[in-house]
C-alpha positions as MATLAB code, in Angstrom:
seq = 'XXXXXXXXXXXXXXXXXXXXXXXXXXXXXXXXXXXXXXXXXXXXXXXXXXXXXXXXXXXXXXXXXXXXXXXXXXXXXXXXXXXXXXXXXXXXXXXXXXXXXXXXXXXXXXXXXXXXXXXXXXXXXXXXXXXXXXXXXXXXXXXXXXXXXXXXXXXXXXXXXXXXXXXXXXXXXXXXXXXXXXXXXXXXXXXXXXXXXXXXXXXXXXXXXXXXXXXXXXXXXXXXXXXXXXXXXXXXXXXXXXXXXXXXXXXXXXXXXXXXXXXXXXXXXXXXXXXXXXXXXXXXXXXXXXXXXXXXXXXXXXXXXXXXXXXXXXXXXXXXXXXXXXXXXXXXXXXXXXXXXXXXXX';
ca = [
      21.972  -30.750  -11.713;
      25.007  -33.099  -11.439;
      24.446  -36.728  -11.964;
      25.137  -38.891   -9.111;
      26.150  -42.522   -8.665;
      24.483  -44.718   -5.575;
      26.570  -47.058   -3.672;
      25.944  -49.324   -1.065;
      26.348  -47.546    3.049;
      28.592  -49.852    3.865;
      31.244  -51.572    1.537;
      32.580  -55.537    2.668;
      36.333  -56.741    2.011;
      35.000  -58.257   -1.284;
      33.685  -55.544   -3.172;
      36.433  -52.674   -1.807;
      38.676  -55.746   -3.664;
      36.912  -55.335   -6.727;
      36.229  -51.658   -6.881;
      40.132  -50.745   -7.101;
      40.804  -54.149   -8.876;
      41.102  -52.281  -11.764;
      42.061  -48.270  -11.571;
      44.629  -46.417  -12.854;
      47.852  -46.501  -11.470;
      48.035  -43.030  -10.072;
      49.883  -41.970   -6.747;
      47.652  -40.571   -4.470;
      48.057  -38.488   -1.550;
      45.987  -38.574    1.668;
      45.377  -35.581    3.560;
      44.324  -35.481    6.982;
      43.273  -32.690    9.655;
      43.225  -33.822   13.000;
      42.782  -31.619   15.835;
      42.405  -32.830   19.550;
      41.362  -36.910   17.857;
      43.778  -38.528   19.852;
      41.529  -41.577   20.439;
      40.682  -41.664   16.602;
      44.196  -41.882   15.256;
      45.048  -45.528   15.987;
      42.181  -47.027   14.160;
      41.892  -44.199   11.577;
      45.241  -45.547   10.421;
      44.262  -49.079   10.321;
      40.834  -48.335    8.265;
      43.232  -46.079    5.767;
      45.366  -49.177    5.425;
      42.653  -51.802    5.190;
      40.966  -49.501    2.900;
      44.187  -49.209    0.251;
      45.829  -52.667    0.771;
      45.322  -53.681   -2.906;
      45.925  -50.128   -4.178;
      48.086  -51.044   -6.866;
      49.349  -47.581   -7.024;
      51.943  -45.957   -4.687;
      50.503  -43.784   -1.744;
      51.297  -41.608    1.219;
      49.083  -40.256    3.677;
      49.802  -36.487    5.171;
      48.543  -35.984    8.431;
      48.083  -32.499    9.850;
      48.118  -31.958   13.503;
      46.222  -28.604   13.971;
      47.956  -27.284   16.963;
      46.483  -29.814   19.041;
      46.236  -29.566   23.052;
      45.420  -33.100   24.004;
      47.824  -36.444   23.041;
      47.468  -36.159   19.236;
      51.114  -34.822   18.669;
      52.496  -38.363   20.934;
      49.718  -40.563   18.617;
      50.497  -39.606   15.568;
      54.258  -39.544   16.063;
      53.901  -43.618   17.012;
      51.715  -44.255   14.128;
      54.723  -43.021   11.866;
      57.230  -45.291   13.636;
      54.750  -48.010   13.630;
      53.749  -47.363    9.793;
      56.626  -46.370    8.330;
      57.552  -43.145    6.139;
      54.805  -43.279    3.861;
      52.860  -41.524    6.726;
      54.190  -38.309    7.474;
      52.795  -35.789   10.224;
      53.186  -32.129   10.087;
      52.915  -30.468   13.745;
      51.213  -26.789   13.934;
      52.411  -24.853   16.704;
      49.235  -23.763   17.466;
      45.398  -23.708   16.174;
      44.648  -22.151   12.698;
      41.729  -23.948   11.502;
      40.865  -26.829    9.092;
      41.223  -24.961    6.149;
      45.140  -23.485    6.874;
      45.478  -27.934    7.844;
      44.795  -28.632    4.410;
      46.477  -26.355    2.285;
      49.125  -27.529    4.498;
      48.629  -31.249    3.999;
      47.936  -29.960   -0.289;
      51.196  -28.110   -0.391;
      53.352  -31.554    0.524;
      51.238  -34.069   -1.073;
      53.212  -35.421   -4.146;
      50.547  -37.862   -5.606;
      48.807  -37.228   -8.824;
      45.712  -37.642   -6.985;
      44.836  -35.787   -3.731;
      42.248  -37.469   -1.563;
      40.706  -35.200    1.354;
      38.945  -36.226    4.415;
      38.507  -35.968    7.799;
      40.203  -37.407   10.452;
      37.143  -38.043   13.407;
      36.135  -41.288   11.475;
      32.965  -40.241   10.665;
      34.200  -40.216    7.243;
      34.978  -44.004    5.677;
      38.294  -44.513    4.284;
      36.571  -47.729    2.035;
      35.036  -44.726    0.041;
      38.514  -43.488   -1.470;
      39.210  -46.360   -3.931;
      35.166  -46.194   -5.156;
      35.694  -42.120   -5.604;
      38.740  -42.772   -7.481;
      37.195  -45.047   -9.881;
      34.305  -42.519  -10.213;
      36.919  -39.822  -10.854;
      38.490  -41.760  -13.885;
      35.064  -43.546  -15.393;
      33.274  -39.693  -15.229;
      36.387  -38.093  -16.594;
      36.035  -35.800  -13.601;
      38.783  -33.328  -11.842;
      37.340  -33.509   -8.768;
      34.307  -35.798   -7.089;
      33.027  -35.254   -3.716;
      31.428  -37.409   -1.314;
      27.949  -36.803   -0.352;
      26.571  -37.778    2.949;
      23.152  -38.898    1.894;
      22.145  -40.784    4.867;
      24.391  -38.070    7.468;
      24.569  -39.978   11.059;
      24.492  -35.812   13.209;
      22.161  -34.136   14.811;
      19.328  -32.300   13.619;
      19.053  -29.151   14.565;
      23.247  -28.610   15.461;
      24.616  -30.055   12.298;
      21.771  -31.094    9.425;
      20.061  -27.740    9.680;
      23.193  -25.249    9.419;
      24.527  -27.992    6.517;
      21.672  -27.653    4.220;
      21.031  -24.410    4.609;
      24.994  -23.416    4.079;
      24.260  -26.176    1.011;
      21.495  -24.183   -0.418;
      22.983  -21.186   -0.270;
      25.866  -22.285   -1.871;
      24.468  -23.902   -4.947;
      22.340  -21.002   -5.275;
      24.908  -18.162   -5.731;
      27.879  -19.782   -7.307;
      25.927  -22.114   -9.856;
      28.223  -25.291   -8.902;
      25.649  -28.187   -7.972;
      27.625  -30.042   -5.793;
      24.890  -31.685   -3.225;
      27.022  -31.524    0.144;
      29.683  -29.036    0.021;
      30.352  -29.486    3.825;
      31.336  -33.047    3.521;
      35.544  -33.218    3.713;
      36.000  -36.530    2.047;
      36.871  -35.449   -1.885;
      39.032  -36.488   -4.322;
      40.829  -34.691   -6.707;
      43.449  -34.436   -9.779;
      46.712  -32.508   -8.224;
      47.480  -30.141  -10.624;
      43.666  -28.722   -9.712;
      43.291  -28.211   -6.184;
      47.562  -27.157   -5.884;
      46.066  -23.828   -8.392;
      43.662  -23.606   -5.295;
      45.059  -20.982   -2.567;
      42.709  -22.017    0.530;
      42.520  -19.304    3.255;
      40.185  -18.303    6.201;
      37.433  -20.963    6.378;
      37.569  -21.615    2.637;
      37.118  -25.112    2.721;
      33.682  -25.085    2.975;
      33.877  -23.615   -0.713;
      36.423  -25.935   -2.231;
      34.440  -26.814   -5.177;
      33.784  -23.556   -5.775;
      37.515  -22.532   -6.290;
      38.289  -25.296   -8.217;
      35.378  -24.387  -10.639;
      38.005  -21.670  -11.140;
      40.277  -23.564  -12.466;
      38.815  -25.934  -14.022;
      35.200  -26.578  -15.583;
      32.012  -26.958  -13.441;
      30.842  -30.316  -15.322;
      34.457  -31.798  -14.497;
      33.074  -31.349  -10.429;
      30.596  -34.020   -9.497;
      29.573  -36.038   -6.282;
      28.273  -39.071   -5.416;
      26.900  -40.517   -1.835;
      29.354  -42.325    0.644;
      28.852  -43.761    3.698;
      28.872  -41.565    6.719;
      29.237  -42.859   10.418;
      28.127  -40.949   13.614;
      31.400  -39.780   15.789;
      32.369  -42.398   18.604;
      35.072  -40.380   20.290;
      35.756  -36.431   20.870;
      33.588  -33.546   20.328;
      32.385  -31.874   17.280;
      34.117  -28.771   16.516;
      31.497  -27.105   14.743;
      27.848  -26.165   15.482;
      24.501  -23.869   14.128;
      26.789  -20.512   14.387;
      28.682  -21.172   11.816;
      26.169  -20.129    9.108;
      26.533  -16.864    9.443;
      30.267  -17.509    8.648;
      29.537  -19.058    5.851;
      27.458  -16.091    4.776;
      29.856  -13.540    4.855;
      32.834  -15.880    3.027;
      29.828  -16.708    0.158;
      29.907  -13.073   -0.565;
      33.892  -13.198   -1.253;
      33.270  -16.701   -3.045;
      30.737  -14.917   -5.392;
      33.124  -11.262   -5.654;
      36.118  -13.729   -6.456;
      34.243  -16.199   -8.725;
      32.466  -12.913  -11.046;
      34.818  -10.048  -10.647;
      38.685  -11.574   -9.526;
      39.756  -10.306  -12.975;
      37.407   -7.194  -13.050;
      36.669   -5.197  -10.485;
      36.372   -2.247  -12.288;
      33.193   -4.015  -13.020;
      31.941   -4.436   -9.839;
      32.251   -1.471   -8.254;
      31.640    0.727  -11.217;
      28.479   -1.214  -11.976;
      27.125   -0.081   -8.752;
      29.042    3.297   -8.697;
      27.213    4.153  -12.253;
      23.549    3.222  -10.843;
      24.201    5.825   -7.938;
      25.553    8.037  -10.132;
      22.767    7.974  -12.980;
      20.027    8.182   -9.405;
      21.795   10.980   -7.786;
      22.039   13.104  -11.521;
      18.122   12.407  -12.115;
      17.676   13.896   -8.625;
      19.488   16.742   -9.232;
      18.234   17.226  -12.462;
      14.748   16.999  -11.021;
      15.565   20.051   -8.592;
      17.789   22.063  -10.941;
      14.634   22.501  -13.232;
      12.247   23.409  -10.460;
      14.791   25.867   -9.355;
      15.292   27.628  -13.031;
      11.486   27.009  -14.002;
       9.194   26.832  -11.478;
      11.392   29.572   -8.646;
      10.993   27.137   -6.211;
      13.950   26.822   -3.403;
      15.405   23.754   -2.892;
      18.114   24.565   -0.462;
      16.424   23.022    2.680;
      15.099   19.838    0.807;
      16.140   16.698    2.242;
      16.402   15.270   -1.546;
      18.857   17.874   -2.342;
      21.801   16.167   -0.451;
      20.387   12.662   -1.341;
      21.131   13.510   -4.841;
      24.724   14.691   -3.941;
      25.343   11.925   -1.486;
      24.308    9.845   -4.372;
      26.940   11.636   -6.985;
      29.204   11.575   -4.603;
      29.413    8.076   -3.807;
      29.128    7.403   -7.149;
      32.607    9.225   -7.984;
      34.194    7.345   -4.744;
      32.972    3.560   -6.461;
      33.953    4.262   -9.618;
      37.547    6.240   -8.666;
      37.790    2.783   -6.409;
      37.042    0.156   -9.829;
      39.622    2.060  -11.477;
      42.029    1.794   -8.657;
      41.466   -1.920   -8.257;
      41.476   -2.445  -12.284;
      45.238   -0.762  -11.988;
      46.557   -3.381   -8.980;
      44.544   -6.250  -10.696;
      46.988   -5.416  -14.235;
      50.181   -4.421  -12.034;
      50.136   -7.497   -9.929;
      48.064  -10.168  -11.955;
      51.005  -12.291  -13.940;
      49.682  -16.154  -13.469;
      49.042  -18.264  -16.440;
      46.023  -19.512  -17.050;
      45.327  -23.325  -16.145;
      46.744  -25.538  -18.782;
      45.157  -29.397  -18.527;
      48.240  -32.091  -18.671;
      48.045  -34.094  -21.618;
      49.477  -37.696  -22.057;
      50.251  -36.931  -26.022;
      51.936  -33.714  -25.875;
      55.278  -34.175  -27.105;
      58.305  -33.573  -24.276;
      60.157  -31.081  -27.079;
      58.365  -28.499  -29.506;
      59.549  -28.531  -33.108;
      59.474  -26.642  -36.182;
      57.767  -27.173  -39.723;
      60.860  -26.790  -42.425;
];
């Protein structure tokens, strides 16, 4: 299990002052999803900027308007007038989800460090600069926020969240208490090696275990605020989404390099069944003169065989496009005291 590190539900002036009195002096990017929060913008962007006054590093924050149908598009627009070019909105032209807004929002952010969250304020921008500090004392890549004391509904939100939780932990071995919860932090050059598609961003910690290693990926509790204006986008049926992306979380995270692996694992057990079987019935047919023509376990065993040749001839297919189209270098952590030219020993 993960350590964790308690901190107070709600943080005053004074101590968000001396939590980022003294961090590095990283960039940092924030991203932001938004989808039909018009009434959330305004004082989302005043909480950001309360939150990272003293921030002695430079900052930007990336909003992402996920094709939006209500005044979102006209809100955020005046916030970047108002706030000036260190926010910058980027405009779907139509819906494609959460996870599409932030690979968007990842792909332009320029900081060192990318902060994640969500933009219905349910989520508190005070817990950035605490994260941050967590992320450098912890010598973590990434550190998510946990929602400990979660201000939702029971049976629509809590009880599809721990159970997508559970599951989660349990099949991909990263212990990572609330994978659901948006507001992360993390080192760029991780999470840009992170290609997020579909509904990935549930599994975020996941794919950067990829990348990086799973004690580098640790959480702590934030404070977590129940929604004042809109409507949740996101309810009980969404577990058995979750389901079906775990089992491409778990193919990608065990067999991405080997599929051969995979499907001739499964392709040899059928194969070594389906040969007993007919084994079995070959030597009742030489020895014993019984017929087996009409037995029902007769084209079990070659159904078996059969499928057998099909799952292996498809591991060696996929082994041949993994080598053919596979050319990406293997993650390389910056280092400080590398020197900017290589030499030679005379």
């Amino acid at each position: 299990m993960i350590d964790v590190i308690d901190t107070p539900e709600n943080t005053s002036t004074a101590e968000t002052a001396a939590v980022i009195a003294n961090p590095c002096n990283q960039s940092l990017s924030i991203v932001v999803p938004f989808y039909n929060e018009e009434e959330n913008i305004n004082p989302f962007m005043e909480e950001v900027h309360a939150a990272l006054k003293d921030y002695p590093g430079q900052w930007e924050l990336i909003a992402v308007n996920d094709g939006s149908n209500d005044g979102t598009t006209q809100a955020l627009d005046k916030a970047v007038a108002e706030y000036g070019n260190h926010v910058y909105a980027i405009h779907f032209a139509r819906n494609f989800g959460q996870t599409a807004a932030m690979q968007a929002g990842i792909d332009a952010a320029r900081g060192d460090l990318i902060a994640t969250l969500d933009g219905d304020l349910q989520n508190d921008p005070a817990d950035i600069p605490k994260l941050i500090i967590a992320l450098e004392e912890r010598n973590l890549d990434m550190i998510s926020g946990w929602r400990k004391d979660r201000q939702d509904g029971a049976i629509n939100r809590k009880l599809p969240s721990r159970i997508a939780n559970w599951l989660i932990r349990r099949y991909t071995g990263v212990y990572v208490n609330d994978y659901g919860c948006s507001l992360k932090v993390y080192r760029s050059w991780v999470i840009k090696q992170v290609h997020l598609i579909g509904e990935m961003h549930r599994f975020i910690p996941a794919w950067v275990a990829c990348v990086t290693s799973p004690d580098r990926i640790s959480d702590m509790p934030v404070n977590h605020r129940a929604r004042q204006f809109g409507t949740s986008k996101y309810g009980i049926s969404r577990t058995i989404r979750v389901i079906l992306d775990l089992l491409a979380v778990f193919f990608f995270m065990r067999f991405s390099n080997r599929p051969g692996h995979f499907f001739g694992s499964i392709g040899l057990f059928l194969g070594t069944i389906g040969g007993l079987i007919l084994t079995y019935l070959f030597s009742l047919k030489i020895f014993m003169g019984e017929d087996i023509g009409n037995r029902p376990l007769l084209f079990t065993g070659i159904l078996f065989v059969m499928t057998s040749a099909q799952l292996i001839t498809t591991g060696v297919l996929a082994e041949i496009l993994t080598r053919s189209t596979a050319h990406a270098k293997m993650p390389v952590r910056p280092s400080a005291n590398q020197p900017t030219q290589r030499g030679w020993c005379e």
